[in-house]
N, C-alpha and C positions, 0 to 999 in steps of 0.2 A: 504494500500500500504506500503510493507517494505522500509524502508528507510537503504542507506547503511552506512556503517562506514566513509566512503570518502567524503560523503557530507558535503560541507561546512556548520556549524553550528553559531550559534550568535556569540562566541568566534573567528572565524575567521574573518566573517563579521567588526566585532567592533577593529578588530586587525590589519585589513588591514588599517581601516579609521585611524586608527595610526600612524602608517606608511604611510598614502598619506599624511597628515597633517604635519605630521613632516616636509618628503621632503619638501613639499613646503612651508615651513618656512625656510629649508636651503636655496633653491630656493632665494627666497628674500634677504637672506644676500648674497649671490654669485652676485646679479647683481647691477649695478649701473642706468638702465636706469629707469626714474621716472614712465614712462608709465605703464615699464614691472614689477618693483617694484608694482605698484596699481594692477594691473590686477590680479599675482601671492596673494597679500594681501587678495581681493575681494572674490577670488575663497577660499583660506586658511579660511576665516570668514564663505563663503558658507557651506562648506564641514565641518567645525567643530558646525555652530550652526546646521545642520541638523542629525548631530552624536549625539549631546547631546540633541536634542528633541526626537530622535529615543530610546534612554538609557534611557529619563525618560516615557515613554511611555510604553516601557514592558520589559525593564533590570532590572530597580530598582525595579515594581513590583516584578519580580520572586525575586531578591534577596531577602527583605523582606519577601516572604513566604518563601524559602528556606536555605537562610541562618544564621546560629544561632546569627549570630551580624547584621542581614540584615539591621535592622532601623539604628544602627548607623552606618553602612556602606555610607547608602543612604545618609542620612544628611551630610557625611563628603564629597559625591560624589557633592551633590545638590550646597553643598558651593563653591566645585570649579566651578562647572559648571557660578557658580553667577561672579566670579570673573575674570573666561574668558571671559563671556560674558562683565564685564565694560571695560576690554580690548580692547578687539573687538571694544568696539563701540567707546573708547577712539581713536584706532587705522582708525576708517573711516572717523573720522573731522582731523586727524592732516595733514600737511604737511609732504608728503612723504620720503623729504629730510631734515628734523628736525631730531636734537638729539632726542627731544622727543619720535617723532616717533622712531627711532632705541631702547631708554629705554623703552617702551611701548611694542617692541616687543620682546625685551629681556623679560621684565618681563611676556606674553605671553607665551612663550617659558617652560619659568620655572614653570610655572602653570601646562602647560599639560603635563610636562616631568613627574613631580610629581602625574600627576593626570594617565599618564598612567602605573607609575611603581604601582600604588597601586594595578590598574584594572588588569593589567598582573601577573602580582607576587601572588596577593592573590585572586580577587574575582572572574577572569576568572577562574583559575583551580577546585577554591570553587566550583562554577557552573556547571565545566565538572563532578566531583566527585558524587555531588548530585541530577543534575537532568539526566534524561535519555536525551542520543543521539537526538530522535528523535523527541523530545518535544524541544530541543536546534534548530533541524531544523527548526523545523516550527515558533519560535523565529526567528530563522537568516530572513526568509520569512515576516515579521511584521513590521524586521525592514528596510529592505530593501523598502517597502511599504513608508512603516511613513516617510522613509528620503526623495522620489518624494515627498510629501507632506507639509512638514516641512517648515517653515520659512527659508532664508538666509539670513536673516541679524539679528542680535542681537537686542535681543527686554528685557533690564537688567530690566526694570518694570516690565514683565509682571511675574506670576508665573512660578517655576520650578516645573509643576506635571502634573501626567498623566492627571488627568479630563480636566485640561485647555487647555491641547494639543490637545486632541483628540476633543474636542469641538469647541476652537477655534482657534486651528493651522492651517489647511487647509484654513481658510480664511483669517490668517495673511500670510500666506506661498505665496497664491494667490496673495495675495498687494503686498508682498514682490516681487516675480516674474513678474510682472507689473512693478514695480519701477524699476527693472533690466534692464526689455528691453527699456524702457524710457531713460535710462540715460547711457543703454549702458553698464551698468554692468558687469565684467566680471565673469562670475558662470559655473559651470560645466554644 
């Protein structure tokens, strides 16, 4: 089956989760109410640890094969990912209306700012350059997959790589989503 030019590809998939994530960090600093502050937080931790299980699952693989710095790309990506994730999970025990909390999210903030200029600027267009359209699709299709799957809540011990994801993501992904409706969590 031919695939078209128009098709959204992993570079747009991972581009948009950028952009929804960002918003809803702006989201947070715009409001004052404790409730809607948690809830906007909860969903922002959802939607970025199930980005970053889905990228080490089959982003950083391709990268690695395809791109000529791929390992030390990955490593430099794996480190952020490790450092949002103390974040995150720093950011679920604080008090919503702590300083801390607002430094915790600032320092969040600047992590992923940093971590998306590198992925847009250099390793997204790397990717469009060297691998084919359609192979980029069925990418976009994997990760969209992995991210129903994925864990939403930040889990900073556990490994950042594919084997441990795909083996034991789905089952933490599944506690995780339990723990949600339990407690009421707010997640996409």
């Amino acid at each position: 089956m031919a695939h078209s030019e128009t098709e959204a590809d992993v570079v747009d998939v991972l581009t948009a989760d950028h952009r929804d994530v960002t918003a809803l960090i702006g989201e947070i600093w715009s409001v004052r109410d404790p409730m809607v502050r948690r809830d906007l937080t909860d969903t922002a931790i959802s939607e970025l640890v199930r980005h970053a299980v889905a990228e080490e699952m089959y982003v950083y693989p391709a990268m690695r094969k395809h791109l000529p710095d791929g390992e030390k790309a990955v490593e430099h990506d794996v480190e952020e990912h490790q450092e949002l994730e103390r974040a995150m999970k720093e950011l679920e025990g604080l008090e919503i209306s702590s300083t801390e909390f607002d430094t915790t999210l600032r320092r969040l903030e600047e992590i992923l700012a940093d971590h998306v200029q590198d992925e847009e600027t250099e390793q997204f267009p790397e990717l469009r350059r060297v691998i084919p359209h359609e192979e980029l699709v069925k990418l976009a299709g994997k990760v969209e997959t992995a991210k129903k799957l994925a864990p939403t809540r930040p889990h900073p011990g556990a490994p950042n790589n594919e084997l441990f994801h795909k083996l034991a993501g789905p089952g933490v992904g599944m506690v995780d989503r339990l723990r949600d409706m339990i407690t009421k969590r707010a997640t996409k």
